[in-house]
N, C-alpha and C positions, 0 to 999 in steps of 0.2 A: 697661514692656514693651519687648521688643524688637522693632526692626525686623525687618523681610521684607524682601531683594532676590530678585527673580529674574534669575538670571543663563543668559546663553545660552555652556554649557559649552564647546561648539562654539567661537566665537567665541576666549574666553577662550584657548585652547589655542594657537589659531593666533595668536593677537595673541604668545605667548610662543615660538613656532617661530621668527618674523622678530624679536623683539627681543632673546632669550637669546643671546645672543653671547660667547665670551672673548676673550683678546687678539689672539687669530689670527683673530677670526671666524666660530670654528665654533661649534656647537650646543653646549652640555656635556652630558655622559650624562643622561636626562633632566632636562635643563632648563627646556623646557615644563612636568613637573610643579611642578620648584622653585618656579619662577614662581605657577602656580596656588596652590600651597599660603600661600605668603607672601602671598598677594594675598586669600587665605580668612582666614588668621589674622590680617591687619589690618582686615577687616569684621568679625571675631569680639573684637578686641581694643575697636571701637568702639562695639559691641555692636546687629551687625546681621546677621541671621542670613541667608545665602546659601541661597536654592530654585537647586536647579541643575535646568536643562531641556536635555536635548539633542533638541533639533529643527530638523526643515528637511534639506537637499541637504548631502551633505558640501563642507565649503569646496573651493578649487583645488587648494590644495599637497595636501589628503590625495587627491583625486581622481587627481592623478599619480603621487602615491607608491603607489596601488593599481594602478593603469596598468600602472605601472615592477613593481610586485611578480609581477604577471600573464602581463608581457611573460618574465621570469627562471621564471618556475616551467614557461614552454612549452619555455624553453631548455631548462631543465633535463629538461623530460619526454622532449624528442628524443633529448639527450646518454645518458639512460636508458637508453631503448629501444636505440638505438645500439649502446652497450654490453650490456645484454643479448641484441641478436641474435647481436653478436660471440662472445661466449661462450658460447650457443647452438652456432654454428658451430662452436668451437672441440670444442665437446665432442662434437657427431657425427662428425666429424675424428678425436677418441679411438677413438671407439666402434668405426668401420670401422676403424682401422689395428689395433687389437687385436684386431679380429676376424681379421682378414688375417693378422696373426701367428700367432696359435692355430690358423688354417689350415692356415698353410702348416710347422707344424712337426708336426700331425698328418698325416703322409702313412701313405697306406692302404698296409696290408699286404700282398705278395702271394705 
């Protein structure tokens, strides 16, 4: 029979965030999963079958990268509004000079 691990998935991920590196350094496009996955298929090759558990506090780094996600989506909700009051404006600005035009070339008849 095969074994049982439980693994804490949590964990797993972040241990491959800080060690998935290329030559420069940086992250590869999911790398963390690469990681995971080779690291399944060698518990599966020795024939131990992985319980995966996510539980508990999300680790640091994802806690910041939600931080950082939260902080950019306020940016961006301002930059929004921003722009659409501006175009807002812009379009009352229409409204009245059109209007003003249509005015003033209906002059009443006498």
């Amino acid at each position: 029979t095969a074994q049982r691990l439980a693994v804490d998935a949590s964990v797993w991920l972040n241990q491959f965030v800080y060690a998935m590196r290329d030559a420069d350094g940086m992250l590869p496009r999911h790398g963390h999963l690469l990681g995971f996955f080779r690291r399944v298929c060698r518990l599966l090759y020795f024939g131990v079958k992985p319980v995966f558990v996510f539980d508990g506090p999300a680790p640091p780094i994802k806690r910041r990268t939600t931080a950082k996600r939260r902080s950019q989506k306020a940016v961006q909700e301002v930059k929004l509004r921003r722009a659409v009051e501006k175009l807002v404006g812009v379009k009352i600005k229409q409204a009245v000079l059109n209007k003003a035009r249509v005015a003033s070339h209906a002059t009443p008849e006498t």
